[in-house]
C-alpha positions as CSV (number, residue, x, y, z in Angstrom):
1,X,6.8,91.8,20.5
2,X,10.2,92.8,21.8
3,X,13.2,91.1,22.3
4,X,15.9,91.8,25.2
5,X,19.0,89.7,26.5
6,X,17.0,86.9,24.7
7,X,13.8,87.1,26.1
8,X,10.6,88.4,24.6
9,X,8.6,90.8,26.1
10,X,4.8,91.9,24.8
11,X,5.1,95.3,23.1
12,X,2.3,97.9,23.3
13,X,-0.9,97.8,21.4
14,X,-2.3,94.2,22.0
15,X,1.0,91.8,21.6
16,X,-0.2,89.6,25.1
17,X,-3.4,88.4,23.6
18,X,-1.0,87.7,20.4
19,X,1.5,85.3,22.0
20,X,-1.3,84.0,23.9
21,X,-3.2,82.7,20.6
22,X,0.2,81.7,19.1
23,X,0.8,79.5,22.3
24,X,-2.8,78.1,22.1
25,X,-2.2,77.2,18.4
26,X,0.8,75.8,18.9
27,X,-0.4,73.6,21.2
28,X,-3.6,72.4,18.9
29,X,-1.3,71.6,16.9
30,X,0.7,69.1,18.9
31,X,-2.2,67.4,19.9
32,X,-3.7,66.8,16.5
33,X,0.1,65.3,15.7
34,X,-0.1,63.1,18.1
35,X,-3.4,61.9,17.1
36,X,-2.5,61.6,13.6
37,X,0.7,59.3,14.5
38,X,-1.3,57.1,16.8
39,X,-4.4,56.7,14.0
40,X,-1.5,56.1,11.7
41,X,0.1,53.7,14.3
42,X,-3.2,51.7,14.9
43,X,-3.8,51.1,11.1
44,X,-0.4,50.2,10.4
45,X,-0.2,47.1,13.0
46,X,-4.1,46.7,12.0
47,X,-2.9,46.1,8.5
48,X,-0.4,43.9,9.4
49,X,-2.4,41.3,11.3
50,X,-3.8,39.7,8.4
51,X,-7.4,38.8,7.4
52,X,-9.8,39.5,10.0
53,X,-12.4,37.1,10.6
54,X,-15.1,38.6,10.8
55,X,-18.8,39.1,9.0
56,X,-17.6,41.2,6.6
57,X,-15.0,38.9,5.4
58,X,-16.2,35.7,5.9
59,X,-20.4,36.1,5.6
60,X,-21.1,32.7,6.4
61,X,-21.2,31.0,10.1
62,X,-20.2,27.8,9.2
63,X,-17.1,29.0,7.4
64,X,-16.7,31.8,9.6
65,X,-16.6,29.7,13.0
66,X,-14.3,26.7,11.2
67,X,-12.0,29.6,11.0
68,X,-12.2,30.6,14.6
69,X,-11.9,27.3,15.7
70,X,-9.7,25.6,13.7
71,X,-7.0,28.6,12.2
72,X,-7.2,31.3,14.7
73,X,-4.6,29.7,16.9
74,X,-3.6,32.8,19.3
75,X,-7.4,33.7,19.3
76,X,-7.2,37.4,17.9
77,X,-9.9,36.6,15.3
78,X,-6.9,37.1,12.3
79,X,-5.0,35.3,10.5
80,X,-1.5,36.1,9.7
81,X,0.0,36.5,7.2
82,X,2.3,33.3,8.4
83,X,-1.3,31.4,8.8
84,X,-2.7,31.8,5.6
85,X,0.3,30.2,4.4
86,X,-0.6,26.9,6.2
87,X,-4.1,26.7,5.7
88,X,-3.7,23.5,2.7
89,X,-7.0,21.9,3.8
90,X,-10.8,23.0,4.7
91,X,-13.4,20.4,5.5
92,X,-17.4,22.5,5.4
93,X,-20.3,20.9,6.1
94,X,-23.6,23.2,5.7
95,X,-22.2,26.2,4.2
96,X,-24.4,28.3,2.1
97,X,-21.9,31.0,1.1
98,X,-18.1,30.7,0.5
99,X,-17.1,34.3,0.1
100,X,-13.6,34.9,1.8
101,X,-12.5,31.6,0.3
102,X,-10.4,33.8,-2.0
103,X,-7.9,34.8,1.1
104,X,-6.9,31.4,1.5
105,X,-4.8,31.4,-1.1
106,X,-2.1,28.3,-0.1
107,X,-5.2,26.4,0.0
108,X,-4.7,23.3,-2.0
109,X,-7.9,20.9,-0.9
110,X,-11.7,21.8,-0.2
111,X,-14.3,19.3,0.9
112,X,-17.9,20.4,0.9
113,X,-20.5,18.3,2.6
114,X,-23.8,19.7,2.0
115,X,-23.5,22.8,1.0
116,X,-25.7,25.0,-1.3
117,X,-24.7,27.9,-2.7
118,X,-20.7,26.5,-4.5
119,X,-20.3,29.8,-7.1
120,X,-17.2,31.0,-4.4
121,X,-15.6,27.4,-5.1
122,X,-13.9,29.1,-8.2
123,X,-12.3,31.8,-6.1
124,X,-10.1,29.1,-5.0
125,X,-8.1,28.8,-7.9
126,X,-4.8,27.0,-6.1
127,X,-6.8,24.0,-5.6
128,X,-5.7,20.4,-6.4
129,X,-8.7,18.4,-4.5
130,X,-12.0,18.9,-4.6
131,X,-14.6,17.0,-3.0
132,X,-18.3,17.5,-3.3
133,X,-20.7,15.5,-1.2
134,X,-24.8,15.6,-1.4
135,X,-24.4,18.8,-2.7
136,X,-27.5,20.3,-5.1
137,X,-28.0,22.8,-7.9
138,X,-23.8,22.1,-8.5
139,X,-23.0,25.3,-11.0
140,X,-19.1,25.1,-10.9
141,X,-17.4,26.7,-13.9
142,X,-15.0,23.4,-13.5
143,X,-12.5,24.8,-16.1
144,X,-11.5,27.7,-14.2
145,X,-9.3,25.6,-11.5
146,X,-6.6,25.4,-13.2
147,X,-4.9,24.0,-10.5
148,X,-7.6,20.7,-9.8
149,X,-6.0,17.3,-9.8
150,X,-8.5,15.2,-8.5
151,X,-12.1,15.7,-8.6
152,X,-14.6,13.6,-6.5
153,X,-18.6,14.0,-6.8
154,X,-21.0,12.4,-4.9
155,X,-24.8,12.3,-4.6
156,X,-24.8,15.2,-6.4
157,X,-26.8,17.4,-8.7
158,X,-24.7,19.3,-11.1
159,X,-26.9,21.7,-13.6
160,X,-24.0,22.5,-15.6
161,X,-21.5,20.3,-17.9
162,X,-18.3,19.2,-16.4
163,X,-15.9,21.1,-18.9
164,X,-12.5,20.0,-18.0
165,X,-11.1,20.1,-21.8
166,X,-7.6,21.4,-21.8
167,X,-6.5,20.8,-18.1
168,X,-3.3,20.4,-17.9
169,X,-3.7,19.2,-13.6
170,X,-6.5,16.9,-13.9
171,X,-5.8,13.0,-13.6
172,X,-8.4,11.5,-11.6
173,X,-12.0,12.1,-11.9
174,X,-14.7,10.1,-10.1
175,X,-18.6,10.8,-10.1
176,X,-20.6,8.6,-7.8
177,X,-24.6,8.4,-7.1
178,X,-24.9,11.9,-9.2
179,X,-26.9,13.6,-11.9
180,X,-24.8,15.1,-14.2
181,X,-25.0,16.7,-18.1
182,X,-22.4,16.1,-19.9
183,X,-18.6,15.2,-19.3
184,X,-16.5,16.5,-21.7
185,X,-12.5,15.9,-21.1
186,X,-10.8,16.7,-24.3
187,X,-7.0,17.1,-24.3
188,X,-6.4,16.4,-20.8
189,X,-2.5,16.6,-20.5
190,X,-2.1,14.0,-17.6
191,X,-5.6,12.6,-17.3
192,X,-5.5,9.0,-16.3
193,X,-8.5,7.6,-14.7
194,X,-12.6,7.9,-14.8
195,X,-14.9,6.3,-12.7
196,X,-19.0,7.2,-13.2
197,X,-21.1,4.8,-10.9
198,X,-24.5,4.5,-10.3
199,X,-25.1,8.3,-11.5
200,X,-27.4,9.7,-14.8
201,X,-25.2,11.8,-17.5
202,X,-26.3,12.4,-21.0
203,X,-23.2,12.1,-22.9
204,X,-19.3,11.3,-22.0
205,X,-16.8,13.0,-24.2
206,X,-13.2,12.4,-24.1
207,X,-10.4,12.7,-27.0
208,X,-6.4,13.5,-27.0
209,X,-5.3,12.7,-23.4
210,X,-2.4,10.8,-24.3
211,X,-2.2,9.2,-20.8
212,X,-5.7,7.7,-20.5
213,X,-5.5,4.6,-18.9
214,X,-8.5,3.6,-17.0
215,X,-12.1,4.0,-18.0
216,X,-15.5,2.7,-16.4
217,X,-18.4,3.3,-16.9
218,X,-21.2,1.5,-14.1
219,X,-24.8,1.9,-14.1
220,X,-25.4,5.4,-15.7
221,X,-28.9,5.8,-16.7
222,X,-29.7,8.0,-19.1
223,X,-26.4,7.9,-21.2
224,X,-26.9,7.6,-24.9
225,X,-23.0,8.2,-26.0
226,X,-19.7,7.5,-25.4
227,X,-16.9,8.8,-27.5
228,X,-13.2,8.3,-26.7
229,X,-10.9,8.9,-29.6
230,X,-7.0,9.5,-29.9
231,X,-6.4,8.1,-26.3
232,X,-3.3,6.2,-26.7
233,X,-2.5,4.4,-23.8
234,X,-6.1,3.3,-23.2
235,X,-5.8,-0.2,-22.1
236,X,-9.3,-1.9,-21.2
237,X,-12.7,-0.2,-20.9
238,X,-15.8,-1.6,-19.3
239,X,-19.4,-0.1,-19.6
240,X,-21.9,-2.1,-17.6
241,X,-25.2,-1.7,-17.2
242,X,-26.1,1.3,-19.5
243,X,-29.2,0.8,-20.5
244,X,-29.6,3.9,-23.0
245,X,-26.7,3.9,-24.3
246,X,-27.1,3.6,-28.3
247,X,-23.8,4.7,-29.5
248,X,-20.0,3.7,-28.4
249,X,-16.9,5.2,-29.7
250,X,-12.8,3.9,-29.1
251,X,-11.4,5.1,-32.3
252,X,-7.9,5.5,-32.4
253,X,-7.4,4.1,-28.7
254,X,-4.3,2.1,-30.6
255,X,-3.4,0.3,-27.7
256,X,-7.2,-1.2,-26.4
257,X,-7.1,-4.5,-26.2
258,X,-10.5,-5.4,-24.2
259,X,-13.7,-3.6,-24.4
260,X,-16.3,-4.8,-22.4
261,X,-20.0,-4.4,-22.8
262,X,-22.0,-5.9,-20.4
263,X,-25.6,-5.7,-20.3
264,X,-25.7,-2.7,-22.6
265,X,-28.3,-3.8,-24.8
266,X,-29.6,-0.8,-26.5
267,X,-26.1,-0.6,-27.7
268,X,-26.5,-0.4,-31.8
269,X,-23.0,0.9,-33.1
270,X,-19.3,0.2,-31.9
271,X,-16.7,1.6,-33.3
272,X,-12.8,0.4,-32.4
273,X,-11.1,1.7,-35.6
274,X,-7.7,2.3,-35.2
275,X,-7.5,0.2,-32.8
276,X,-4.6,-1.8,-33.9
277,X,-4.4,-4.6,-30.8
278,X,-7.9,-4.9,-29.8
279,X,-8.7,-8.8,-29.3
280,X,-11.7,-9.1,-27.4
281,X,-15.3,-7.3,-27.5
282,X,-17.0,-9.1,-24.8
283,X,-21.0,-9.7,-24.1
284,X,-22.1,-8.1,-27.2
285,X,-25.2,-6.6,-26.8
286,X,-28.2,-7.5,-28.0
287,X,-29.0,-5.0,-30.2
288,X,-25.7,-4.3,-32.1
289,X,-26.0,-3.7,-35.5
290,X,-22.9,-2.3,-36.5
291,X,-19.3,-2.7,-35.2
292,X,-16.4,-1.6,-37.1
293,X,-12.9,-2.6,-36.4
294,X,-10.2,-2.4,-39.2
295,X,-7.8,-3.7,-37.2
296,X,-4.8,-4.2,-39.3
297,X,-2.6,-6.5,-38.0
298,X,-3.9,-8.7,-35.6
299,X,-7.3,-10.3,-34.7
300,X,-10.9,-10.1,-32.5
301,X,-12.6,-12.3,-30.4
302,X,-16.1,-11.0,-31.2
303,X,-18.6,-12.9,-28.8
304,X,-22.2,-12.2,-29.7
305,X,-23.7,-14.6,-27.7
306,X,-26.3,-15.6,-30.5
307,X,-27.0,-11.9,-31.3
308,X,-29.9,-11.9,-33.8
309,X,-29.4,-8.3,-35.1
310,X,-26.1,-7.6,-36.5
311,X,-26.0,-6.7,-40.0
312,X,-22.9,-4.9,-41.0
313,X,-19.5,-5.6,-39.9
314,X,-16.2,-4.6,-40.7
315,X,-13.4,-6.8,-39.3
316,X,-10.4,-7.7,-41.3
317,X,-8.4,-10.4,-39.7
318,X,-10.9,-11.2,-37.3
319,X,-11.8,-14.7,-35.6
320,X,-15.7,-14.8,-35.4
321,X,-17.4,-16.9,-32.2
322,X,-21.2,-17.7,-31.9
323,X,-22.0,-15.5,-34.9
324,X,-25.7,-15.8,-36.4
325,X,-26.0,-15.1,-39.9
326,X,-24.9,-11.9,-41.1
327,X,-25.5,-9.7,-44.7
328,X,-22.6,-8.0,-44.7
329,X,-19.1,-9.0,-44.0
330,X,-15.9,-7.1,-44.9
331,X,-12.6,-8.5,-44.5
């Protein structure tokens, strides 16, 4: 190659078929730029879309298609960045499989109708209502929300212990028409309420939750404890109709004033010590044979309703009603 007045010109010995590769290179090259920037380009405004819905994201149809339906307002089968951040609520009914849940991370209440497999429910760790309806084989790790506020079960089987002990979140908890284990809510910062009705737990658990308030206890079968201790601003309790239930704890609940037991009559031991305003244990049950109160100052109402079977008592200060005779009495 030769240049003159600015121009090239082949030289001898080959130099056309040269410049003629070099042109053809050249060329190559620009295309496989352009290619790379519009790759590039695609994936870039791909990324920025969002979360597609699709299979691989969201496995399940039911979740899948309440997605589509109910989210994907522009119909482009993604959600934005800007739409995640208004999901707060998801209603499923059906849905066997709850990966993706973990994307929706503004999410702040789930309800689940019927559903089967719940293990994803923990991805969702933002949540502050969860609601579980006629859902089987329940296998939540319940203490990894960290976020949950209110819980609701109902017609339920859960195969695992609800394990809320140390929540900081949780103040209303409510199991309906449900088999569970054990319930175990110790140290609950703001805990406030429980409600178990018409459901089958072995044991109920509950100690240190300084804002306890409201406790009941209707028609569990299979319940054979209750023990609440430390829960200061427990008011009133009622346990009706638990006919298993052998053994009843409210020690240290200084500021009970009624417990009420009403046909609980496997009950055999109560204990209320500590309890320093306690004034009424109502319908004692049949079977009692122990209840111990301390209570220093003040006074019970103790209404056996000619209970045959107690045989130890320790009540100082207490006013006695319809008491049979007794062995031991200390004051």
């Amino acid at each position: 190659m030769v240049a003159f007045a600015g121009k090239e010109y082949p030289a001898k010995g080959g130099g056309t078929r040269d410049l003629m590769k070099t042109r053809k290179a050249n060329s190559i090259l620009a295309c496989l730029t352009v290619l790379i920037v519009c790759i590039a380009s695609f994936c870039f405004t791909g990324c920025n879309k969002g979360v597609r819905i699709n299979e691989k994201n969201f496995p399940d149809d039911v979740f899948r298609n309440c997605l589509l339906n109910k989210e994907d307002h522009n119909g482009d089968k993604y959600l934005t960045a800007d739409q995640l951040l208004f999901i707060k609520g998801i209603s499923l009914e059906g849905c066997e499989n709850l990966e993706g849940i973990e994307y929706l991370t503004s999410l702040n209440s789930l309800s689940l109708t019927n559903c089967k497999d719940l293990s994803g429910v923990e991805k969702a760790t933002n949540i502050s209502t969860l609601k579980l309806v006629d859902c089987k084989n329940v296998d939540i790790d319940f203490s990894k929300l960290t976020n949950l506020h209110k819980l609701s079960i109902t017609n339920c089987d859960v195969t695992v212990d609800i394990d809320l002990s140390g929540s900081q979140t949780i103040d209303d908890i409510e199991i309906k028409e449900s088999t569970v284990r054990n319930v175990i809510l110790n140290e609950c910062a703001i805990l406030y309420h429980v409600y178990i009705h018409e459901s089958s737990a072995d044991t109920v658990k509950m100690s240190n939750c300084p804002y306890m308030n409201s406790f009941t206890v209707d028609e569990v079968q299979n319940l054979s404890s209750v023990e609440i201790t430390e829960c200061e601003k427990m008011g009133s309790a009622y346990i009706v109709r638990c006919p298993d239930l052998k053994e009843l704890s409210f020690r240290e609940c200084t500021t009970l004033l009624h417990l009420n037991l009403i046909y609980c009559d496997g009950v055999k031991e109560v204990d209320v010590r500590g309890c320093k305003y306690i004034w009424e244990v109502f319908n004692t049950p049949d079977a009692l044979e122990t209840l111990d109160s301390s209570v220093k100052p003040g006074y019970v109402i103790l209404c056996v309703d000619d209970n045959p079977t107690i045989r130890d008592l320790h009540l100082p200060q207490i006013r006695i009603e319809c008491l049979p005779e007794v062995e031991f009495i200390t004051r």
